[in-house]
C-alpha positions as CSV (number, residue, x, y, z in Angstrom):
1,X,0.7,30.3,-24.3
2,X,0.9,26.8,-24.1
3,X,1.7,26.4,-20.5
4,X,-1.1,28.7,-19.6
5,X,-3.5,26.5,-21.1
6,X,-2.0,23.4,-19.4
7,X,-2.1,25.2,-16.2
8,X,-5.8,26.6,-16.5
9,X,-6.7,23.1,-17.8
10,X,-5.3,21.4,-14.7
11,X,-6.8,24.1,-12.3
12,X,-10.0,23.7,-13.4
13,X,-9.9,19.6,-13.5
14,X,-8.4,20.0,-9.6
15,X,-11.8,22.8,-9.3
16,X,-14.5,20.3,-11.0
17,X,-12.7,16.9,-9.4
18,X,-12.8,17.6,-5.8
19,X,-16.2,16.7,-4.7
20,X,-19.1,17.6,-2.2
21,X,-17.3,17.6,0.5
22,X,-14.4,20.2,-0.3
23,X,-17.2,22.6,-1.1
24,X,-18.1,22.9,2.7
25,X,-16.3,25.9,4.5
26,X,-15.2,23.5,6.9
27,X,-13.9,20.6,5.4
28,X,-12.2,17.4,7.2
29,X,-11.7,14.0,6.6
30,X,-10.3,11.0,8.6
31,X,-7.1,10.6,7.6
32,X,-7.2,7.7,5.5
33,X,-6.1,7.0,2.4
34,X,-8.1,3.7,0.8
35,X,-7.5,2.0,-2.3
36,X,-11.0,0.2,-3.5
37,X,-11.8,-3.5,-3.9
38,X,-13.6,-5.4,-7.0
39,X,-16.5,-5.8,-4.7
40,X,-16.6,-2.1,-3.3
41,X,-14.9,-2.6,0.1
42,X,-12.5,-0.6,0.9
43,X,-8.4,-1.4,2.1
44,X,-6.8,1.1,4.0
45,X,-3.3,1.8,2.1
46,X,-2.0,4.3,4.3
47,X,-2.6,6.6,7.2
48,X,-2.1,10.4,7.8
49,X,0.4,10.0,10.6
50,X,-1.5,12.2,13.7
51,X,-5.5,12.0,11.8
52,X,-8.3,10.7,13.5
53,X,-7.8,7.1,12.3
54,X,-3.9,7.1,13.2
55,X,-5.1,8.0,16.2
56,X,-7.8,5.3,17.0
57,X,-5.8,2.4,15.8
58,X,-6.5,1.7,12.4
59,X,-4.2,0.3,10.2
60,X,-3.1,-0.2,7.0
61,X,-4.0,-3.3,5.6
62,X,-7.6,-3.1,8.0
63,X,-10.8,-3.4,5.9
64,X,-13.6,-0.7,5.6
65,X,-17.3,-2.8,5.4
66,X,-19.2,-0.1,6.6
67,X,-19.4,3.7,6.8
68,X,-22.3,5.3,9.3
69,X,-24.2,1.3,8.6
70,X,-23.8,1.3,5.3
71,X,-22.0,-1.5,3.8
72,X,-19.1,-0.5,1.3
73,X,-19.8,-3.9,-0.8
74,X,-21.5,-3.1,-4.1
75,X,-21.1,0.8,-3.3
76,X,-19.1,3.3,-5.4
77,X,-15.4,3.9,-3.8
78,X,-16.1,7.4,-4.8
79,X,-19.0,8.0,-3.0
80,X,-18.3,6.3,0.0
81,X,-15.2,8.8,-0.3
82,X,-16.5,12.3,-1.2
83,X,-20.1,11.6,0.7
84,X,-19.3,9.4,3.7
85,X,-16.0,9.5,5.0
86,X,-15.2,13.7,4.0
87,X,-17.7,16.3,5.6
88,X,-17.5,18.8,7.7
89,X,-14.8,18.9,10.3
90,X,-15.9,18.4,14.0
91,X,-18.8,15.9,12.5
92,X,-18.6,12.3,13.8
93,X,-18.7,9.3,11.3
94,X,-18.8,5.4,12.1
95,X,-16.8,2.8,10.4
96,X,-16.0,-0.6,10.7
97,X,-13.4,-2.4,9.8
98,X,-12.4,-5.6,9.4
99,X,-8.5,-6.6,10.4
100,X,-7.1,-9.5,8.7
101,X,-6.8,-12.4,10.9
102,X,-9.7,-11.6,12.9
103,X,-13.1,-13.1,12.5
104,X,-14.9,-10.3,14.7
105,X,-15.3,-6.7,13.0
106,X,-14.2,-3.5,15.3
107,X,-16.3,-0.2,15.2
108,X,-14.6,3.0,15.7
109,X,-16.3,5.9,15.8
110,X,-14.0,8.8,14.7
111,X,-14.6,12.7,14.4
112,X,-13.7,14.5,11.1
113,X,-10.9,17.0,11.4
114,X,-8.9,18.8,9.5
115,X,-6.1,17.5,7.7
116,X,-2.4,19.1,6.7
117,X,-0.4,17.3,4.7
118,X,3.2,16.5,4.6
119,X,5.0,18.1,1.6
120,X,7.0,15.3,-0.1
């Protein structure tokens, strides 16, 4: 009895948590996983190896400062996430990113996709 509570309980949190953009039919995403700043930028911690960002040349350790021109600084990580970077797959989105050690920002302009993956 127990353990069907615990499992409904965590279904539904996973249900409620996901966000806007996992309600669209077809959801994708750019492949990045970011961990957020004090000041609301966002690092890039890691990459899905193959996504769209992989792909273009981002890299750990880059900088998010803006999604489609609006500045990440004194924005909410979550949603820059859930309404900015995630949408529908096939759906363009800009970001710019700064790269340690470089003074001048790149702008990549990536198309949403979507993602599988790896089991651990």
């Amino acid at each position: 009895m127990i353990r069907k509570l615990f499992t409904a309980g965590i279904l539904c949190l996973t249900v409620i948590g996901v966000g806007h953009a996992a309600d669209l039919k077809n959801f994708g995403g750019i492949g990045i996983d970011g961990i957020p700043w004090a000041d609301g930028r966002i690092a890039v911690r890691q990459l899905v190896a193959g996504g769209p960002a992989h792909l273009a040349g981002i890299k750990p350790g880059d900088i998010i400062t803006h999604i489609d021109g609006k500045q990440t600084k004194g924005s909410d990580f979550r949603q820059m996430v859930d309404y900015r970077l995630r949408g529908e797959a096939g759906t363009k989105v800009q970001i710019n990113i700064l790269r340690p050690g470089e003074k001048k920002p790149r702008v990549f302009i990536l198309t949403r996709r979507q993602l599988v993956l790896p089991h651990k």
